[in-house]
Structure formats: C-alpha cells, structure tokens
C-alpha positions in Angstrom: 35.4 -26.8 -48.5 36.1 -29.5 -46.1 32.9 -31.8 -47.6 34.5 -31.2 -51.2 34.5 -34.1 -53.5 34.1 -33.3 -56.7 34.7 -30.5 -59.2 32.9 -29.8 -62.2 34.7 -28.4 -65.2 33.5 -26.4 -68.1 36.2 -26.5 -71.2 35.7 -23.6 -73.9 36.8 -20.7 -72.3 37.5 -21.8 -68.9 40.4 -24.6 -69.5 40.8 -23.6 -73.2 39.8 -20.5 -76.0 40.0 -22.6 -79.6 43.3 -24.1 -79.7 45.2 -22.5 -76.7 44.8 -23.1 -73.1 44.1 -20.5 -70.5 47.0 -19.2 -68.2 48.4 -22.0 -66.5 45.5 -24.3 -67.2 47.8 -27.6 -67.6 49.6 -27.3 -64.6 46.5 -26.3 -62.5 44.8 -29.2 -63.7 47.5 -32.1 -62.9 47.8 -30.0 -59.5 44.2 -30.8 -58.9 44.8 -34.2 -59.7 46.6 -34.7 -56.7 43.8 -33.7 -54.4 42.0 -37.1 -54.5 38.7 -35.5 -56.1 36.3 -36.5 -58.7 36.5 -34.3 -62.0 34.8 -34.2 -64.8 34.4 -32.1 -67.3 31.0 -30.5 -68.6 30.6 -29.1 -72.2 27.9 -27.4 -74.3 30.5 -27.6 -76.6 28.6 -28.9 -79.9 30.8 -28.3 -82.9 32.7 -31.8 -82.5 32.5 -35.1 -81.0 33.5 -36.1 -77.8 36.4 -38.1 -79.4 37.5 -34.9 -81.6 37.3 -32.5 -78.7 39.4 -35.4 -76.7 42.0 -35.4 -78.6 42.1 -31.5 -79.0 43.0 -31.7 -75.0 45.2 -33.8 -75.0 47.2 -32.0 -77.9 46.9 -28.7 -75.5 48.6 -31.3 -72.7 45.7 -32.1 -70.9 45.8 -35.0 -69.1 41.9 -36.0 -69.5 40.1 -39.7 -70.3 37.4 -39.6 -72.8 35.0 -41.1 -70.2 35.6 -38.2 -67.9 34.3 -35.3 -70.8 30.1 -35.0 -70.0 29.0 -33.0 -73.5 25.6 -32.0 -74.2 25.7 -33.7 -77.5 25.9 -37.0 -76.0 22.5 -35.4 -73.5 20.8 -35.2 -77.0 21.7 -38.6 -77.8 20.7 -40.1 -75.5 17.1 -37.9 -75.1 16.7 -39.3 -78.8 17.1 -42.6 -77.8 15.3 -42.3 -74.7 12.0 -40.7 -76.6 12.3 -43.0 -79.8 12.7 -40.2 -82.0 13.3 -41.9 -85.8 13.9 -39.4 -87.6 15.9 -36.7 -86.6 16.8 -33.8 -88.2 20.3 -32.7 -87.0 21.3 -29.4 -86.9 25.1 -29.9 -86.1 28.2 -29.7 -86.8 29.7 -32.3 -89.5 32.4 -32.9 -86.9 29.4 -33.9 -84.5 28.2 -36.2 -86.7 29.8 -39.5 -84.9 28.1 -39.0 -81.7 25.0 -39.8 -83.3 26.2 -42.8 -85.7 23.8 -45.2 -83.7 20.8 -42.4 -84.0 18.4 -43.9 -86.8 17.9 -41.0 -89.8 16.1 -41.1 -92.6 15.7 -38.6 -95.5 11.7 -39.2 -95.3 9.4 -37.6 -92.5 11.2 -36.1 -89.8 9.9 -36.2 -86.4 12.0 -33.6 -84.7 14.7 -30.6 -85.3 17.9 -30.6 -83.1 19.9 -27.7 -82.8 23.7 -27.2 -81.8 26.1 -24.6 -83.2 26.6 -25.5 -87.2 26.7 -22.3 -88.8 27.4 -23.7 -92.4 22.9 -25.3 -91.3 21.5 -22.2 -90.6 21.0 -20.9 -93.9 17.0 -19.6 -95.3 16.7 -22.7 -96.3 17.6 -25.7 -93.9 16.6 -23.1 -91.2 12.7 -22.8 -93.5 13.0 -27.0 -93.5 13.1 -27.0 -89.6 10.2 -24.3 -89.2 7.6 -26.4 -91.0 8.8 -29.4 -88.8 8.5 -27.5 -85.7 4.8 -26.4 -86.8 3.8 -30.1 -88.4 4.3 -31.5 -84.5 7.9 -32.3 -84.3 9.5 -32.1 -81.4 12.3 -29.0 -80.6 15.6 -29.6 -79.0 18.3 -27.3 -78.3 21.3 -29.2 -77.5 22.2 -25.9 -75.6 20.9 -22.2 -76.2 23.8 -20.5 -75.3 24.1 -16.5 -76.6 27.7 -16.6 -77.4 30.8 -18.3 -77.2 34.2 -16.7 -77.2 36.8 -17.2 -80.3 40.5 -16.1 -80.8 39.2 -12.9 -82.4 36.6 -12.1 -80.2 33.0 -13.2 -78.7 30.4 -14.9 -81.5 27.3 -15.4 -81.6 26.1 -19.1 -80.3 22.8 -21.4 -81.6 20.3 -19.6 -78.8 20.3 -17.1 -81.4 19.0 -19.2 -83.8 17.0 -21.4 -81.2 15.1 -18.2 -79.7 14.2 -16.9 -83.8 12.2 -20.6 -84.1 10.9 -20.5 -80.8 9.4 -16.8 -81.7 8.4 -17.9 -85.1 6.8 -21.2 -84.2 5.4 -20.3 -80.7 7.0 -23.4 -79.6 9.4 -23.7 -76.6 13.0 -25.9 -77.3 13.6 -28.2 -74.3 17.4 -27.4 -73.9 19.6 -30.3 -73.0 23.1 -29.3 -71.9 23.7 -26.7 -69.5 22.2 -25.1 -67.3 19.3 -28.0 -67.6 19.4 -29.3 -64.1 19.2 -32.9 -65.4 22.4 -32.1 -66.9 24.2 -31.0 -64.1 22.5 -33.9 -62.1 23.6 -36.6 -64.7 27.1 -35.4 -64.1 27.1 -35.3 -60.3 27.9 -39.4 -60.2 26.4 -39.9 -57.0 27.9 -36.5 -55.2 26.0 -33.9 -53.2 25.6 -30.7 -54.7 27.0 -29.5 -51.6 30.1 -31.7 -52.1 30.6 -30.3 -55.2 31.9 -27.0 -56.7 31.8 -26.2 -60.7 34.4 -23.8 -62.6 33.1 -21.9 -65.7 33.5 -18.6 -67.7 29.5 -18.9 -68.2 28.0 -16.9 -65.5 24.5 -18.1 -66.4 24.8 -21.9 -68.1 27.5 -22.8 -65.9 27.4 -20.9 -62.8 23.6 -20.0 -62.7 22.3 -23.8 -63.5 25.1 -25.1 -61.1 23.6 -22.5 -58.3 19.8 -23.5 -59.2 21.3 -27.4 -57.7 22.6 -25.8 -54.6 26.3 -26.6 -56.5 29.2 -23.9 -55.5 30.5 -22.1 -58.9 33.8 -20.4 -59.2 33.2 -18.0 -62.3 36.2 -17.6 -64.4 37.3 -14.2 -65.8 38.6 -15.8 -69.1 36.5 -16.9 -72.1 32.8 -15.4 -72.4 33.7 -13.4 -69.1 31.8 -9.7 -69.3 32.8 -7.4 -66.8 29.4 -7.3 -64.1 28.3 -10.7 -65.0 28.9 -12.0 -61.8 26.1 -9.7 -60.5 23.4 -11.2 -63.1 22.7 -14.1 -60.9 20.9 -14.8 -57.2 21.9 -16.6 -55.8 25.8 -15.0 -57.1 28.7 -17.0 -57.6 30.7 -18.5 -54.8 33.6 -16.8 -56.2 34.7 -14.6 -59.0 38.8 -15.3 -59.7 41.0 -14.4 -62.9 41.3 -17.6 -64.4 40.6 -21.5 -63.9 44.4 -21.7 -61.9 43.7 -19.2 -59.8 40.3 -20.9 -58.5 42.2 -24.4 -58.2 44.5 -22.4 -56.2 41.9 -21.0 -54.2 40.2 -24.9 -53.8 43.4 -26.5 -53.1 44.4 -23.7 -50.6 40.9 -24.3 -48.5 42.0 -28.3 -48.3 45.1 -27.7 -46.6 
C-alpha cells in the first residue's frame, strides 16, 4: 500500500443499505479523510439523481461533495450525448429524471431504449414498446445490469433481469455503462494508476471483478449484496474479504502507518 492514492467507493450496500449506514461507515469515512487520498465514490445506483442520492448522504452524516459521487446515470448521459442519440427512450426512475434534463426526447421515433432500475417501467407494455425499438435498429443501453441489489427486507431483484429477457428476446447485446465497464472504472481513475488505487464494494463481480479486470485492488465488503463464497467467484480474487467498509479502512489506514 505504500504507492496508494486513491480509493474507489461503491455506496449502496457498502457505505449505506436504503436509509441507514453500515457499521461505523461515518466515522470510517472522515478517518479516511485524513489520509491525504483521493476518493470518490462510484454508483450503479440508478433510481435517483446524483443531487437526490447527495443529499441522502449527507442526511446519513456523510461528509461527501456532489462532484466527488461518479454514477452510471451520468455514464449514460453522457454516451447519449457522445453518440447523438435524439430520442431516447428512458427506462428510469422518475427520481432520475433530472440527470437527463439536457438529453433531447421526443414522443415521436425513438432511436434507442435505456435501461436502469424503474420497476413502476417494466410493465407488458412499456417493456413490448422497447422490444420493437430494439428490433427496428435502436440502439440498447443498460445503464448497469446488475442481478440484485440489497433492501432493508432483503436482496431484490436488479434491471439485468430485465436487460438479459430483451437481450434473449431481441438477439441483441446491451452495451452496459456503469460498472464493471472498464471505461467506467477508467473515467473515475482521474489520472491515478490502477495500481495506485484500491476500490471498496459489496459487489463481488461489478465492483470487485471490473476493478480486478484494470489491475485495481478491491476490498469486498461483507455487508449489502454480500453472499457467503462470493469472494471465490472471481480470478483474479479479491485483495481482501473484510466485514464491513470500516474494517477495510482500518485495514488501509493500518498499511500507511
């Protein structure tokens, strides 16, 4: 750890399940703080804006600036942009709506379906609407295709459920924007080696596995999404499997000493 500068940080489930922190998550955090290192914090989180989920942290006592939380919403934004895509049709959350506001969409011929967690969407006949767009030549995104998520009551299912049913129905293959794309984790990096950086996540294969595929370090968290064995689904493994996001800043902040 001597070449660490900079430490990756996913939220849901790692820092924070819904509306409670983890154990010891604030004080872990502002301890961090104090080791002169670059943090930011990556999200596939897609059922608010960066502003809502913003001030959700800072309500838990997180002491986080806007600029520092890297979502995979804003990834799709800006692939929309990037492609001139006109006329979206967007899959997400009505909360998720703002991160978009500058994202041109009409209600007349859509050019492309993007998908993030909106349960109250994917219904026979929104999820039909997407389909024929898929098979007319629009193009697929997945703002992330994660399996599940986890919630106060228990895990739930995630969009990649409803991402992998299109992609079987359609024969056409979603390009996935937030984790574990490599230009994700590479768009975060700021200028830091992947081997000057370490990333902290409950998601052994989005965060931990697409952090590994850079050559990044990942501590996987035992909180969240956790299953007991995940840590043995990826090669190369996880730099370290600890209890909870404190315990691997304690385990970072003890290797600087």
């Amino acid at each position: 750890m001597s070449n660490l500068k900079a430490v990756l940080i996913d939220l849901s489930g790692t820092l924070h399940i819904e509306d409670e922190s983890t154990p010891e998550a604030v004080k872990a955090l502002n301890r961090l703080r104090k080791c002169d290192l670059n943090i930011k914090f990556l999200t596939n989180t897609t059922k608010e804006s960066r502003r809502n989920l913003h001030e959700r942290l800072l309500k838990l006592g997180f002491q986080i600036k806007v600029d520092e939380i890297y979502t995979s919403l804003w990834a799709a934004r800006e692939l929309i942009i990037k492609e001139q895509l006109n006329n979206p049709l967007l899959l997400v959350d009505d909360n998720a709506l703002e991160d978009f506001i500058d994202v041109n969409v009409k209600d007349d011929k859509y050019d492309a379906v993007v998908i993030g967690h909106a349960p109250q969407h994917f219904n026979r006949t929104t999820l039909n609407k997407a389909f024929r767009i898929l098979l007319d030549g629009g193009r697929f995104i997945a703002i992330n295709k994660s399996k599940y998520y986890m919630r106060k009551e228990g895990l739930a299912l995630a969009a990649g459920a409803i991402v992998k049913s299109l992609e079987y129905a359609t024969g056409i293959e979603a390009t996935i924007v937030g984790k574990p794309n490599a230009e994700f984790f590479q768009g975060a990096l700021d200028g830091f080696k992947p081997d000057e950086t370490v990333m902290i996540g409950d998601d052994v294969l989005d965060d931990i596995g697409g952090a590994r595929n850079l050559g990044i370090r990942g501590y996987l968290v035992k909180t969240g999404k956790y299953r007991a064995g995940d840590e043995n689904k990826i090669d190369p493994a996880p730099f370290k499997c600890v209890d909870c996001f404190s315990a691997a800043v304690e385990d970072i902040v003890s290797s600087l000493r």
